[in-house]
N, C-alpha and C positions, 0 to 999 in steps of 0.2 A: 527514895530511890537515889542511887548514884549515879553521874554520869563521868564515863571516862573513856578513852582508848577501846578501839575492838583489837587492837596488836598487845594489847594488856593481859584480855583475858582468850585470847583466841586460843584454841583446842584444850583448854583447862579439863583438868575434871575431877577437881578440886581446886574451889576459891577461899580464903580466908581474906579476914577485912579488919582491921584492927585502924583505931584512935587515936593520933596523940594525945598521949599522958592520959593513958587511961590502955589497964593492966587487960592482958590477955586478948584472942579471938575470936573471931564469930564469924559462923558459916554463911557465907555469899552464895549468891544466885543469881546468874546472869537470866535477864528476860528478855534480854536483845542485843543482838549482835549485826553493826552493820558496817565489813569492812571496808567499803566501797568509800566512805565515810571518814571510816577511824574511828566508829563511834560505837560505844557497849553501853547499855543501861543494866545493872546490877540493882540489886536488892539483898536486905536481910531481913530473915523471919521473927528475927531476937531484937522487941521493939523498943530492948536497953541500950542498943547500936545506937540509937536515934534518940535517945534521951537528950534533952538540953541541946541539940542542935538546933543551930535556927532555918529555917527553908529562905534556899534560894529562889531570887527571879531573873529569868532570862530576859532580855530586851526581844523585843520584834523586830528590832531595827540590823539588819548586817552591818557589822562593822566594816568603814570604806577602805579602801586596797592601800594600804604601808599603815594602818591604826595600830597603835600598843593594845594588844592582847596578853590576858595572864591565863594560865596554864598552872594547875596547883593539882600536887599528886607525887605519888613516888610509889616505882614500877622496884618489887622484888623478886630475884628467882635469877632462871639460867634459861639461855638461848636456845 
């Protein structure tokens, strides 16, 4: 699963999901959408998207108020 922005894939209907360095796209599917948040959970059905990645783990822990946070993603299309 993906996780990113619900202002990313909000009223989509059609997602494409694509790789760096790695040719062509693959059909996305949101399974959750929670704007309140800012937060979408996407998926893809083409388990080649997922090939050789490694799985991330979240912390339990909230990061405390002024912490560095990364944010990694890039938003394409029109407003």
């Amino acid at each position: 699963m993906i996780l990113t922005n619900s202002h990313v894939v909000r009223n989509t209907c059609s997602l494409r999901l694509s790789r760096h360095g790695q040719p062509g796209t693959f059909d996305g599917r949101v399974l959750c959408d929670a704007p309140m948040v800012d937060l979408a959970l996407v998926t893809c059905d083409d388990p080649d998207f997922f090939e050789g990645l490694e799985q991330v783990s979240f912390s339990t822990d909230v990061p405390a108020l002024g912490s560095n946070v990364i944010a990694v993603g890039r938003w394409v299309g029109a407003l």
